[in-house]
LORO-209030 format. One record per residue (C-alpha): x, y, z. Coordinates in steps of 0.5 Angstrom, whole numbers, plus 500, padded with zeros to 3 digits. Example, Ala and Ser with C-alpha at 12.3 -4.5 7.8 and 13.67 -1.06 7.14 Angstrom:
BEGIN
525491516;527498514;
This chain:
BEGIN
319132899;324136895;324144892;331145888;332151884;336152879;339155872;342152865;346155862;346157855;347161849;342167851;345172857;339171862;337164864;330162866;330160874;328153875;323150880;324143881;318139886;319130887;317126893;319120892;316115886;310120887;311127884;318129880;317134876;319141873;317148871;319156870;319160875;318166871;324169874;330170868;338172871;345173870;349166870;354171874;349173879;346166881;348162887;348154886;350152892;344156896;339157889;338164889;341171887;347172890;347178895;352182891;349181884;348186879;339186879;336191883;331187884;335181889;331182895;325181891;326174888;330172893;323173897;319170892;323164892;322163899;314164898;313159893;318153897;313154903;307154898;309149894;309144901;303146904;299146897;302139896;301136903;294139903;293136895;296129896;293128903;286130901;286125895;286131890;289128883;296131882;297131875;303132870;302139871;300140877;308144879;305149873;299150875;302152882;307156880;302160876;297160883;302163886;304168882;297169880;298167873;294164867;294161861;290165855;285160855;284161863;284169863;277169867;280167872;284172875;282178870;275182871;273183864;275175861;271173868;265178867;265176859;265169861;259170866;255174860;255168856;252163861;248169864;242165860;242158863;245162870;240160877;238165881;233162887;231156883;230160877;232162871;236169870;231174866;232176859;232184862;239182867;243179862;242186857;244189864;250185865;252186858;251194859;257193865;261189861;262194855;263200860;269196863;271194857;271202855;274204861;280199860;281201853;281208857;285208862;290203857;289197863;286191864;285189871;285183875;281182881;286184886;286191883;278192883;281196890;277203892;282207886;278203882;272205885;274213884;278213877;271209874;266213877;271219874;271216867;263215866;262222868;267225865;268221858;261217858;256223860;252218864;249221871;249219877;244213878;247210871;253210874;250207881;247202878;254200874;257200881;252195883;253191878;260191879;260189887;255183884;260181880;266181886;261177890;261172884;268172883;269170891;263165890;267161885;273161890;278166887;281172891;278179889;281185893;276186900;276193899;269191894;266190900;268197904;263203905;266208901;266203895;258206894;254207889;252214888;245217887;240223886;234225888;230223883;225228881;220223877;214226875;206224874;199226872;194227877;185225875;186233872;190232866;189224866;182226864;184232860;189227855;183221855;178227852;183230848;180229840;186226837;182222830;186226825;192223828;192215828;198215831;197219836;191216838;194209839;199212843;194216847;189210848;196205851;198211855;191210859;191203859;198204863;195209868;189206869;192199871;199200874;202196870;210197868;210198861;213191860;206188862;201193860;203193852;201186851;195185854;190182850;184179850;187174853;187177860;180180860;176176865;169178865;171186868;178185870;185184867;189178870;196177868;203174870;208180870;215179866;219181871;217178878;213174875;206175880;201174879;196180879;188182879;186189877;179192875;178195869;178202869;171206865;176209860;179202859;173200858;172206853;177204849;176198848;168200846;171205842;176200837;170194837;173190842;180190839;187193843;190199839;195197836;203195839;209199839;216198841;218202848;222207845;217210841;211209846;216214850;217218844;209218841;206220849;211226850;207228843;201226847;201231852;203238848;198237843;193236850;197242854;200238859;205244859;205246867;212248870;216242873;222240876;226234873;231231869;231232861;236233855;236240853;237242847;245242845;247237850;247228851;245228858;239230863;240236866;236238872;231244871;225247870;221244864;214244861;211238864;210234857;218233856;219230863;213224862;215217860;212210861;214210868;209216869;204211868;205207874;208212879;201216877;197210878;200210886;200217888;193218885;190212889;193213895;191222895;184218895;184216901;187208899;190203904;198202901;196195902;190195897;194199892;200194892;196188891;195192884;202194883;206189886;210192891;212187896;214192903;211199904;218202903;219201895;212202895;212209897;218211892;213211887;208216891;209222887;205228889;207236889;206240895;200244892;196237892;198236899;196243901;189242899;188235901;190236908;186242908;180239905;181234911;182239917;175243914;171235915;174235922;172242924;165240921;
């Protein structure tokens, strides 16, 4: 095996640095290197830069072109001899592995955001544990991807896969929380996504900086203060008289129907009769795909007798969180809480003091579900056959009970003791 480099001259006044590769009859080939010199400044007789040449950048190439001999030996020993094909351009392509150069048509391969792209794309027919990657993961990778198309565009860089280091991490946390107003969570949930895709990438065989892998490259969280309905205000929103607005009573009949099953909003905005078994509801949730069994609660039961059997009537995601906000300050769901909400003048949640209407939303409906089961007294087991939860750990997440409600429930349990 033979490496030559070399230059032509010619009418322009830097010259390409040429690498030449042959072995014999088996491989004669030769490619650029990328370098370009002064015809002054290089050496023929010892094929590089002269030491006295006028580019400050002499050590710099010079090491360079003694990196890519030796990779250029150890890369073909290890090709030839492993029977891989060495084909017409397989000194190109080395030449670009090496200085971890692409064609325009191979960008995924070195640049993060041609990569996560080329992972959106085939996100649907992607397998995660046997089985297709859900509709809902896909939107959410395509949500990351569109921040790290803005934070290139914001920073005027594109990144490589070696530049995803914990510089990265900081300047992209300081970008979605100064320019794009996200919070928190938001961004810990992209800073996931983005330590997924660094996995992928280094699945697929290309190098990513380790530093994805540190401590320090975490994603950050608030408390969160979600809020929920205790049996009181249920009961007060189901009898609330709401027959001179068809559209508030629709979304009050949905709402209950998702406080009383525990549902998530995906599951119980479309069941129809189809799920009703005698006195319970069987369904297949959408996003873990299991396979629940729950009883039908008396104000379920109600609404159905009221609507002749029928289901009110469907609505998107959006307004059933828009419509249930109404719901609850017609019916002076109005208590003082603590949570996150969008004042007025601002696009962001902010922490604070709320009338309690402004903080529900159709996770309510399943943490309200969980706490109010398990202040009575149920098993987290039993509640978790209902809900779906899988450890006891995620199950308590949604157990959301104020301090007040524990108060009078300890009490009420040392006055049955003292008796």
């Amino acid at each position: 095996m033979n490496v030559k480099y070399f230059i032509v001259k010619g009418k322009k006044k830097y010259l390409s640095i040429y690498v030449r590769f042959w072995d014999s009859n088996r491989i004669d080939q030769k490619t650029r290197t990328g370098f370009s010199v002064l015809f002054n400044d290089w050496s023929e007789k010892k094929q590089r830069l002269k030491i006295k040449a006028t580019t400050t950048n002499v050590d710099f190439i010079n090491d360079k072109l003694n990196n890519l001999e030796l990779f250029l030996f150890d890369k073909y020993n290890n090709d030839y001899n492993n029977k891989k094909h060495i084909s017409k351009a397989w000194l190109k392509n080395s030449v670009f592995d090496f200085f971890g150069r692409v064609d325009k048509n191979d960008e995924y391969k070195a640049y993060l955001v041609s990569w996560v792209e080329k992972f959106v794309k085939d996100a649907p027919n992607r397998l995660y544990r046997g089985k297709l990657i859900k509709p809902r993961s896909v939107k959410n990778y395509n949500g990351a991807l569109n921040k790290l198309k803005a934070f290139e565009e914001h920073t005027k860089k594109r990144y490589r896969f070696e530049d995803i280091d914990l510089t990265f991490h900081q300047e992209f946390i300081h970008f979605c929380r100064d320019v794009e107003n996200l919070n928190n969570n938001s961004i810990g949930n992209l800073i996931s996504r983005i330590k997924t895709f660094c996995r992928e990438i280094e699945f697929e065989g290309y190098n990513v900086n380790p530093q994805y892998k540190s401590s320090n490259f975490n994603a950050p969280k608030n408390e969160t203060f979600d809020t929920y309905l205790n049996e009181e205000e249920i009961n007060k929103i189901f009898n609330h008289d709401f027959s001179d607005n068809i559209r508030l009573d629709n979304a009050r009949d949905l709402f209950v129907i998702g406080l009383r099953t525990g549902l998530r909003i995906s599951d119980f905005l479309r069941i129809d009769k189809g799920n009703i078994i005698g006195n319970v509801i069987n369904i297949t949730t959408l996003k873990t795909e299991q396979n629940l069994t729950i009883p039908i609660h008396p104000q379920f039961q109600k609404i159905l007798e009221k609507r002749n059997g029928e289901f009110p009537k469907k609505i998107s995601d959006q307004k059933f969180n828009k419509y249930i906000k109404e719901v609850c300050q017609v019916a002076e769901i109005n208590t003082p809480t603590y949570g996150a909400a969008i004042k007025e003048g601002s696009n962001k949640k902010e922490l604070d003091i709320y009338p309690k209407y402004k903080l529900i939303s159709s996770h309510t409906c399943r943490r309200s579900f969980a706490t109010n089961l398990f202040l009575e007294g149920f098993e987290a087991s039993v509640i978790m056959m209902a809900t779906g939860h899988k450890s006891i750990k995620q199950f308590l997440q949604y157990i959301k009970a104020s301090q007040d409600e524990h108060i009078k429930k300890l009490s009420k349990y040392w006055e049955s003791k003292n008796k």
